[in-house]
N, C-alpha and C positions, 0 to 999 in steps of 0.2 A: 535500631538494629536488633536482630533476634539474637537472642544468646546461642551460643555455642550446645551446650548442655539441654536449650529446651527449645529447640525451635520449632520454630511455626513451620506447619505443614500448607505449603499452595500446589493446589491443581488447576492451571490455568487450561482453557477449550478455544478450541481455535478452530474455525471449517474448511476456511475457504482456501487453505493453502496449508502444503504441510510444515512443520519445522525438522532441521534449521532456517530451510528454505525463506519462509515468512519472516524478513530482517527484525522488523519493529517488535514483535511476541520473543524472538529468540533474544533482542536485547534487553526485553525487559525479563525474560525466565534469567539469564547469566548474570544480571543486574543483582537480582534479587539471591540468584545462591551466594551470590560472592558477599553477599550483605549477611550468611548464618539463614538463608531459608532453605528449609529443604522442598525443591517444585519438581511436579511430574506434570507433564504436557498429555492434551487430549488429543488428535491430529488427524485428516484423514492422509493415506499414502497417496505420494506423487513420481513423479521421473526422479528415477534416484534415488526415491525415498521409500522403498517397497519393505522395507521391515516391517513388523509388526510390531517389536519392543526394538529399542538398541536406549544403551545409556551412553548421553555423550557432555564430557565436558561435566560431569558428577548431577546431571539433568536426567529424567526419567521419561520417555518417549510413547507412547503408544499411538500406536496410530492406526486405523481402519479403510478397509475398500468404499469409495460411491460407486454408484452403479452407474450414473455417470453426471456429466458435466451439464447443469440446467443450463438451459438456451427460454425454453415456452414458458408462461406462469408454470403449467404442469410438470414442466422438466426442472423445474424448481423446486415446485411442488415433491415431489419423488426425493429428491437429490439431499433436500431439509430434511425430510421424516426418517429415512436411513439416518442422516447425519445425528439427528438427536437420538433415533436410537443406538443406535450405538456409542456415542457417547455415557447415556446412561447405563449402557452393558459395562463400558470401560471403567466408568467413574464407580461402580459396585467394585470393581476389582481392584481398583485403589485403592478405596476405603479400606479394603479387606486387609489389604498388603503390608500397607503401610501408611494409611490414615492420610486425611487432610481437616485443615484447620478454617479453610478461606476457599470458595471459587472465584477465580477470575474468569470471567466471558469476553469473548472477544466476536462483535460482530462480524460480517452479518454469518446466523439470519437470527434477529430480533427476537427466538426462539429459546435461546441459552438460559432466560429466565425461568423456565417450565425444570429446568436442571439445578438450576442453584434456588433458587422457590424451595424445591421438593427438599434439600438438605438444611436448608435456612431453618424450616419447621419442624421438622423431624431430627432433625443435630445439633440445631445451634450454628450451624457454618455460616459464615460469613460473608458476603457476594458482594464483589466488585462487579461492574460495570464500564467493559471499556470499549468507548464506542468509535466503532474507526470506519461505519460509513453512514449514513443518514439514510435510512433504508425507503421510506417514502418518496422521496426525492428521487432514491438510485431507482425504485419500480417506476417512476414519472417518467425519468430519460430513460429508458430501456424498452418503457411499451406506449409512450406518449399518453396515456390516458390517469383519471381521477377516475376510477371507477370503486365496486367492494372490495378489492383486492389493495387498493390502495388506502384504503380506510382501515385495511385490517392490518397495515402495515403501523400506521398510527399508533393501534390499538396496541400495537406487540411494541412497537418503542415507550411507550406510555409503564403499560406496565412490566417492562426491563426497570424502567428508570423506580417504578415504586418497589419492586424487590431490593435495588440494588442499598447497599448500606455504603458505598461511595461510588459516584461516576470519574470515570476520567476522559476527557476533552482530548481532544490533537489538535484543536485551535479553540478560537475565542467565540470562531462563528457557534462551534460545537458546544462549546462552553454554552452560550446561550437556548442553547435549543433544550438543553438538560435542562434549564431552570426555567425555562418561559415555558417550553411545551413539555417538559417532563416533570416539574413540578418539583425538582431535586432544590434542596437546601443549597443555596450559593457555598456554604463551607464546607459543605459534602461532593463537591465536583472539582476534580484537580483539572488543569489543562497541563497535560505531558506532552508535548512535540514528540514528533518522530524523528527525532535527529540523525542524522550519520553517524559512523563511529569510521574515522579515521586511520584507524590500523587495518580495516578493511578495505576502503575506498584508498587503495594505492595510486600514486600517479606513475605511471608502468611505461618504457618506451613504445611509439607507436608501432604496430604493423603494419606494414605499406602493401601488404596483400590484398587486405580488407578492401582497400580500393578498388579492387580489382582493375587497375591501371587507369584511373582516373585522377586528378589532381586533388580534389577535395573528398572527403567524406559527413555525411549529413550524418550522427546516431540521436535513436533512438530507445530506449526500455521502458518496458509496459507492456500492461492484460492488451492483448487484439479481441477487443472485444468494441462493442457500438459507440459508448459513450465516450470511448480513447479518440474519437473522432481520426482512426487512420485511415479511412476514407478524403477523411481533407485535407489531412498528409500530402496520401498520394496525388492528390488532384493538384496540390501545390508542388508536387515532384515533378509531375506533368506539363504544367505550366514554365517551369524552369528549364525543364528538358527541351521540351516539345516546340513552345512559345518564344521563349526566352535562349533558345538556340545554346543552352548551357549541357551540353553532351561533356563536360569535365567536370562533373558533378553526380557521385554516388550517392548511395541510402543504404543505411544497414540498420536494419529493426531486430530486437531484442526483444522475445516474450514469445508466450502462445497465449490461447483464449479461445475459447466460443468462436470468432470469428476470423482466425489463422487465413483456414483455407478458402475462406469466402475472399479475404483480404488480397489473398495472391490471385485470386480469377480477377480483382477489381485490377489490378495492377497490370495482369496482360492485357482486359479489355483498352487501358489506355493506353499498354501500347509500351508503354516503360518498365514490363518485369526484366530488362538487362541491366536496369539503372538500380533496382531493389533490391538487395538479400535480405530474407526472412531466416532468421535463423532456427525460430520456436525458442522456447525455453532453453536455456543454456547453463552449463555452471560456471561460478564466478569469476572466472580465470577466463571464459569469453567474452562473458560480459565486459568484463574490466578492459579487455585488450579491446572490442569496440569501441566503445568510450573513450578510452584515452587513446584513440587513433582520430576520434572524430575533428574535425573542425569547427561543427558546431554542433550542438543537442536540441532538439524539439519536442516542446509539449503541445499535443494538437487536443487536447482536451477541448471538447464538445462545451461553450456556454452555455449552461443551464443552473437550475438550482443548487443540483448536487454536486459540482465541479466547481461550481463560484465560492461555495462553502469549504472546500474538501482541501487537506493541505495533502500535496502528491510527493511521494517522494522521491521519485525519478529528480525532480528539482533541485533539491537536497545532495542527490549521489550529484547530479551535474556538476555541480558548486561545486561539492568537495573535491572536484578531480579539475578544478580549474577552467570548468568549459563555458562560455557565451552560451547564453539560450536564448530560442522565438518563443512565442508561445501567443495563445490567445490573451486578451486583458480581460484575465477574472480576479478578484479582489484577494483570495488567498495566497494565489500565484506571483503576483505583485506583491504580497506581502512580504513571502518566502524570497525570491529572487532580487527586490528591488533593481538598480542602478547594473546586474549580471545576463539582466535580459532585457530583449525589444520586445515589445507587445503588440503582437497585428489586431485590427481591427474583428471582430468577436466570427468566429465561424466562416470567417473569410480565407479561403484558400489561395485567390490572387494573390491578395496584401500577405499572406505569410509566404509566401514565395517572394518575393521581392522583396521581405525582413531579410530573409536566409541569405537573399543572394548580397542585398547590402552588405553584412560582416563576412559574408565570403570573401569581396572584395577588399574589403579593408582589415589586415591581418594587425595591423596597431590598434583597432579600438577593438579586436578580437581579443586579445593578449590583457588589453586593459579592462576592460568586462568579467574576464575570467580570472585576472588575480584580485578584481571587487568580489567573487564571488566565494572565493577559496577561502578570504581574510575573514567574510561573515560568517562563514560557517566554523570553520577557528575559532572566534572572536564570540560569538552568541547562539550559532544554532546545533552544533556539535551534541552528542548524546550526550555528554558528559555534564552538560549545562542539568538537562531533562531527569536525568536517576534522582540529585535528590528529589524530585517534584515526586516521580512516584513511589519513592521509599516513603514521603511523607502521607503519601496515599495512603498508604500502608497502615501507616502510624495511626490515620486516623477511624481507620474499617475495623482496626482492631482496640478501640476506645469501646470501655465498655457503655453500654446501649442506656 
């Protein structure tokens, strides 16, 4: 822990979402002041988040405009080169202000290294490395190909991992990618879960509006974007409606993305947008009343590379608020959920329609699912497990060299 008297200075960077918004960054920034660090966040603004500075919670905020939201390589392209510049416009102003000791990066994009590099050599600062998506993989499922672009994805994990003076994992899959394909010292790579934090995740009474006068409710939360596979969602919502003659059966989606409003033409083309509310991005208090209105929660996560690996934490908040989950059978997910969810057959839309409608039907092994899953996250995967893991992180970026 930092002393009182002389604490360490962290600037953690964060792109792809701004804080507090970003659960996982904001628990690890709260984490770490309540431990004697003094942290300022890099961010760019979101819905709700259009400040440009606010201090909240004794955390230091900055946050910057994109111009917009990458969909193409080039709308990527675009969306990174703002994002790091300005980051290092911001990151001058901090130094200036009020110093940092430590960057913490926070993928994607695999670029943060070009940031914390430049002060590593020139200051001495210190660079964490905290890798929270597998960026090869994530351009693999998004544009289906191995082409230069996905080489140079490599290239930018490769050397994040040789900057960094510790990695931190959010599983074991990641754990090993840092030290097989990044070349990271196994006692230099923590694995920090994303846990929930429970004083958050309330179990709240339901709203029976949300149904909009249907018996059951299906929830949802997550990016609407490609790889969220809400396309096989909805073809499973279809199937249940449409096939399965299940008209007492809602949907309510939580998030925006890239692929919102593509999502809601997929939903009229079948035919089912009365059976869906898209609500886009919400704050926590709809989230929450979603959720804990549902009957049952779904991950339709797309099997591929990067989702078989990737720990989600939609899965996580599920548990914590007591819900049965479907979801695909990929090996992280499984990890996370065990004995709390069914597992449909991999990208299969039928079979996870007929998971859903199975513990629809059955409200006792619904009930029993959901208090297996509430007890593991209590029990082992809760934040509170995860802080020391990166306090110890900590401990060890700032061992001297």
């Amino acid at each position: 822990m930092a002393s009182a008297g002389n604490a360490r200075r962290v600037l953690i960077l964060v792109e792809n979402l701004p804080s507090p918004f970003d659960r996982r960054v904001w628990q690890e920034a709260t984490t770490l002041k309540g431990n004697g660090y003094t942290v300022t966040i890099i961010c760019p603004t979101g819905k709700g988040y259009e400040k440009r500075y606010e201090e909240l919670e004794g955390i230091h905020i900055y946050r910057y405009p994109l111009p917009l939201e990458g969909s193409g390589v080039w709308g990527y392209t675009v969306e990174y080169a703002s994002a790091i510049w300005n980051s290092f416009r911001l990151a001058r102003k901090v130094r200036r202000d009020r110093g940092f000791d430590l960057i913490h990066a926070c993928n994607p994009p695999d670029l943060l290294f070009l940031i914390g590099g430049f002060y590593k050599i020139f200051f001495r600062t210190r660079f964490i490395f905290d890798h929270h998506d597998i960026n090869p993989e994530l351009y693999e499922a998004k544009f289906g190909r191995r082409d230069f672009f996905w080489r140079l994805m490599l290239w930018f994990e490769r050397l994040s991992f040789k900057t960094a003076d510790v990695s931190i994992a959010t599983n074991e899959s990641y754990e090993r990618i840092a030290i097989e394909r990044g070349g990271m010292d196994p006692d230099r790579v923590f694995v920090v879960r994303s846990g929930p934090m429970l004083d958050r995740l309330k179990i709240l009474p339901p709203v029976p509006a949300l149904k909009r006068g249907r018996k059951y409710l299906v929830g949802y939360v997550g990016v609407m974007g490609k790889q969220e596979g809400i396309d096989l969602l909805l073809e499973a919502a279809q199937h249940i409606v449409l096939e399965m003659g299940r008209t007492d059966v809602h949907f309510g989606l939580v998030g925006g993305g890239t692929s919102l409003d593509e999502m809601k033409q997929y939903a009229s083309d079948l035919k089912i947008s009365d059976y869906v509310t898209f609500t886009g991005r919400v704050p926590d208090q709809e989230l929450l009343q979603m959720l804990n209105t549902a009957d049952v929660c779904v991950n339709p996560d797309v099997a591929n590379a990067m989702n078989d690996k990737s720990t989600m934490n939609k899965i996580m908040e599920y548990m914590a608020l007591g819900k049965p989950i479907v979801q695909f059978d990929l090996t992280e997910g499984r990890f996370s959920a065990q004995d709390a969810s069914l597992y449909a057959k991999k990208n299969d839309p039928i079979d996870m329609a007929r998971r859903i409608v199975e513990l629809l039907d059955n409200p006792e092994r619904r009930e029993r699912m959901g208090t297996l899953g509430r007890r593991r996250v209590d029990r082992e995967l809760e934040w509170r497990y995860e802080a020391p893991k990166l306090l110890a992180a900590y401990e060890r970026a700032f061992e001297p060299s």
